[in-house]
N, C-alpha and C positions, 0 to 999 in steps of 0.2 A: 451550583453551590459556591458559598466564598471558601476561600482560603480555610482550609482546617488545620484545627490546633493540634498539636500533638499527632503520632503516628496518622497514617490516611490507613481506614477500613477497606482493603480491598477484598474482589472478589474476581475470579477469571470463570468466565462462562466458555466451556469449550476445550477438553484437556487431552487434545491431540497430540500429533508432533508439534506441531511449531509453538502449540502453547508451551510444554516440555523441555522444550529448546529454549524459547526467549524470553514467555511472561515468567512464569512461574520463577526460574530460578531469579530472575529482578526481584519481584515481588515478595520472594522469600526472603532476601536477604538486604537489601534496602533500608534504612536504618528508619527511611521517613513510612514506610509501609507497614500496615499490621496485615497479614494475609489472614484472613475469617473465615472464608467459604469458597467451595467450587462445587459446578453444574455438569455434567455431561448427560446428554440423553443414555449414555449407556455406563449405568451407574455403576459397574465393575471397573472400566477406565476414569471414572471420577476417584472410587475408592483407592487404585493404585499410583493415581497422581496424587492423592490428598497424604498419602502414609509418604510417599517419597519427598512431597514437601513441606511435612506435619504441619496442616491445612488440618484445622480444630472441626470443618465439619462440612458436609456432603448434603447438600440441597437436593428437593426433589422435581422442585420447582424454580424458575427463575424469579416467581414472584415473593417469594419466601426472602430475598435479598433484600426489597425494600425497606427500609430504617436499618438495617444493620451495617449496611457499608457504606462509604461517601465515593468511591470510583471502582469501573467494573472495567474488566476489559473481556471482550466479546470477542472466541475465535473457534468457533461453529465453522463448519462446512459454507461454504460463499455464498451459496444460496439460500441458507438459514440465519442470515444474521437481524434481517429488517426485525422479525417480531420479538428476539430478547432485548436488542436494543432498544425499542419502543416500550417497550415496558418499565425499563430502566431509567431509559430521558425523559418519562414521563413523571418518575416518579423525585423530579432533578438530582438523578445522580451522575457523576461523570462519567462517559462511559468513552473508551478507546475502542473502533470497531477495526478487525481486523482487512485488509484491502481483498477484493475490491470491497468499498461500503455496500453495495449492494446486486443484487443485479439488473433492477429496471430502474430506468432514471427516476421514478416517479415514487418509488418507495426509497432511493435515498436522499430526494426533496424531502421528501415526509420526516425522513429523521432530523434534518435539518430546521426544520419548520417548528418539530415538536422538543430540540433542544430551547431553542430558542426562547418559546413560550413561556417553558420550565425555568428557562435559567441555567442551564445544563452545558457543560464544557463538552462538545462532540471533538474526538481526535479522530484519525484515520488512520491503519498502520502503513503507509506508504513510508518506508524505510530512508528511501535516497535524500531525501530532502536536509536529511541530515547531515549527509556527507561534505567535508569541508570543502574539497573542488565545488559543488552544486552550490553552496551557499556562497561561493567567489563567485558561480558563472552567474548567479541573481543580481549581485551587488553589479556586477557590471553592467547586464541586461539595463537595469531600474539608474543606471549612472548616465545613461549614454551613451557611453565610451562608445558603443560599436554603432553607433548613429541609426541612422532607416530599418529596421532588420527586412531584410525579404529572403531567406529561407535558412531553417531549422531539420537537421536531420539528425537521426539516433539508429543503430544497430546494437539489439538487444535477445544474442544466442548464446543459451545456457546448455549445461548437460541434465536434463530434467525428461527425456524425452519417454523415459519410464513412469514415471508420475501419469501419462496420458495412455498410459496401458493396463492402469490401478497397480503397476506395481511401486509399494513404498517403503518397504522397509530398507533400501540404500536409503532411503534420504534422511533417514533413522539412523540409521549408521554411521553416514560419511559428517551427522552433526553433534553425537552423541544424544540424540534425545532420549528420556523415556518409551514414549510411546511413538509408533506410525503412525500415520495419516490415512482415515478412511478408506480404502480402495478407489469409490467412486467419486469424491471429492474434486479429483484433478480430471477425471475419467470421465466425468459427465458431459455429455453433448451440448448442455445447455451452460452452465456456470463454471465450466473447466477447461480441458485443451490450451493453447502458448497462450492466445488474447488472454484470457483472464487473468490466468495464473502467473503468466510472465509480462506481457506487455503493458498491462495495468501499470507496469514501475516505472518504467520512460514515459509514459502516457503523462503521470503524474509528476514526473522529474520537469519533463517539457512544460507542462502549465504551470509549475510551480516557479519555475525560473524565468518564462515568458510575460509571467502576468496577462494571457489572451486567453479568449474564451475561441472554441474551433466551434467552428458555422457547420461547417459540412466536411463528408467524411466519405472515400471510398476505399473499399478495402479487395483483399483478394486474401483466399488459406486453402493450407494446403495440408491434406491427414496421414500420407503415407501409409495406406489402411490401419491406422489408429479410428479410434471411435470419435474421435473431436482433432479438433486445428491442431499442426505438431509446427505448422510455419503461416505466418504473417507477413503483408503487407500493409502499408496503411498512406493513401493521400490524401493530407488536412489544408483546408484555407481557416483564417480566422476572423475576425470581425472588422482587422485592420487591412488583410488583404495579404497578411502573412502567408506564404507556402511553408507547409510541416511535412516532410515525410519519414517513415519509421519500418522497420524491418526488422524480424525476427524468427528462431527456429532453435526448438528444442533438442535437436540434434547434437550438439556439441560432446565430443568423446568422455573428458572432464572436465570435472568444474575450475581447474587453475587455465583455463583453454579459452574460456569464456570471453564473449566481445560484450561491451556494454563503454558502445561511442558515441559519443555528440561533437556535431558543427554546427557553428551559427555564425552566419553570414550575415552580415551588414553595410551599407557604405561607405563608413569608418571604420572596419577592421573585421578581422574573425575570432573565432570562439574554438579552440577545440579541448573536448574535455572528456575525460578515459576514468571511468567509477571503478573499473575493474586493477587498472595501473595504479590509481589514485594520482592520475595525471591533468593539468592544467594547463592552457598556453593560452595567450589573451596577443595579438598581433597587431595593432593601430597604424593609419595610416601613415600618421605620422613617423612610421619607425620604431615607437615602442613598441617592444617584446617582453613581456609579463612570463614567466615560469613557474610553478611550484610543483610539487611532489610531495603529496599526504603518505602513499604509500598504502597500502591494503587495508580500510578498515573494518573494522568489525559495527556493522552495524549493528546486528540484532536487538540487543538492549535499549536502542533510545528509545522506540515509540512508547515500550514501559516504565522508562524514566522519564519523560518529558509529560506522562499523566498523572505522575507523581508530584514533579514541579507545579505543575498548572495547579493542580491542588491545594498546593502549601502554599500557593501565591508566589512562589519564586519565580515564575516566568510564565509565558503567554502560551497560548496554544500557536503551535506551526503547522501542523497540518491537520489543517480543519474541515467541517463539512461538506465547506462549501467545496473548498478543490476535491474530496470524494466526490462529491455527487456531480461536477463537472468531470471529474477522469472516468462516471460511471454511462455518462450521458453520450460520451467517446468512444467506449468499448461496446454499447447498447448499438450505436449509430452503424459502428467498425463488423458485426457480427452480423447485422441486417444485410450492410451492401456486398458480406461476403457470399452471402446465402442467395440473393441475385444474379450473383456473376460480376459484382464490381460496380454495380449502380452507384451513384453517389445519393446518399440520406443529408437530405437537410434535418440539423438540431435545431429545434422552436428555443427558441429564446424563453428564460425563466423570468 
């Protein structure tokens, strides 16, 4: 859709916790948003998210949205998201899917493929890209500055390690949402455990900041008898011959404890950069030392504000399809060679 006049008709499909937490109250209160409608498959948590964000009305369908709103934001369970969002890019509306976009690489080309046709602004809620360190560690990647890169690493441990046990109501708590999350959401063997739920974020920070597409991919996890991965491993090459490697575990006591590090190496200098500190340091060979300090952000609310912008025409889409369905192509690749024993999966080229 172009740019829309006056308030943007939204609608949130999907009225869990994190909708609870992040869209909804954006959306509620957003001067450029008119909130219209929400979906839940279990129309008792649609009804109690709709009075709490006096949301005018309760769909029974997701296809009951078409002509009434201009941008949807889609935050369904991770394995439920391909078919309301194709229904909605087909019908060109903007739709914000919540991360991962999918979960086989091939149904998040497809959204990609069917925004496009439509017209349709696809976002992806991968959070970090927002972060003012990450948006310095790109500017430098895409500058130069750190010359040849030949290797990229991230450690990415949270305290979430309950979420892969179905229990959710901490994560309800410790954000104030209205509602929990699923049980089996995080819980599921297939679409859940660290890879999905947590590694999906560095996955997406790293491509987004690299600008590389990773070729191949081995992995190794670990479940601590939880029902799916509670720790990660991950070794990436990428098209340029880039080494990436990535680590991670759900384990973490609390969430202020949390690591979420990156280094990038170069033969002009290094990169290191801390999402959790809100830390920066850019080092050149030459002797420059670059510093800053953002400090703790809050990110929650951008990816529902920057669906709002894109909108109104005041700014572009940043995280888009395509890096979804490439961070989806990585996690797809990541879960196969763990289920091997560590094989490396070659990703076919789109």
């Amino acid at each position: 859709m172009s740019g829309a006049r006056g308030p943007v008709r939204t609608a949130v499909v999907g009225t869990g916790w994190w909708s609870t937490h992040a869209h909804l109250p954006v959306l509620s209160r957003d001067r450029r948003s008119r909130l219209v409608a929400v979906y839940d498959r279990d129309p008792e948590r649609a009804r109690i998210a709709a009075e709490a964000f006096r949301v005018p009305r309760v769909v029974e369908d997701v296809s009951e949205l078409v002509g009434q709103v201009d941008a949807v934001i889609v935050a369904t369970p991770q394995s439920a998201h391909a078919e309301p969002a194709g229904i909605l890019l087909d019908a060109g509306i903007d739709v914000l899917v919540e991360k991962p976009l999918t979960i086989e690489p091939h149904d998040a080309w497809d959204l990609v493929r069917r925004a496009e046709r439509a017209g349709a602004r696809l976002h992806v809620g991968h959070t970090f890209p927002y972060h003012p360190g990450v948006l310095e560690a790109r500017r430098a990647v895409r500058s130069g500055e750190l010359g040849g890169l030949a290797l990229a690493t991230g450690l990415f441990s949270t305290a979430v390690a309950g979420l892969y046990r179905g229990e959710t109501d901490f994560a309800r708590e410790h954000t104030g949402a209205l509602l929990s999350a699923i049980p089996s959401t995080y819980a599921d063997p297939v679409s859940g455990g660290h890879l999905y739920s947590q590694l999906s974020h560095p996955i997406a920070l790293l491509l987004f900041v690299l600008d590389e597409r990773v070729t191949t991919v081995s992995a190794m996890a670990k479940s601590l008898g939880s029902g799916t991965d509670i720790a990660d491993s991950l070794v990436m090459s990428t098209e340029s011959g880039l080494v990436i490697s990535l680590a991670g575990a759900g384990t973490v006591d609390h969430h202020d404890r949390r690591s979420e590090e990156y280094r990038l190496f170069g033969d002009g200098g290094r990169l290191l950069l801390d999402t959790a500190a809100g830390s920066f340091e850019l080092s050149l060979r030459g002797g420059e030392l670059r510093r800053t300090t953002a400090g703790d952000v809050d990110l929650s609310p951008m990816p529902a504000e920057r669906l709002l912008a894109a909108a109104t025409g005041e700014a572009e889409v940043l995280v888009d399809g395509v890096l979804g369905a490439h961070t989806v192509e990585v996690l797809a690749a990541a879960r196969r060679s763990a289920k091997s024993g560590g094989q490396p999966i070659v990703i076919d080229p789109r």
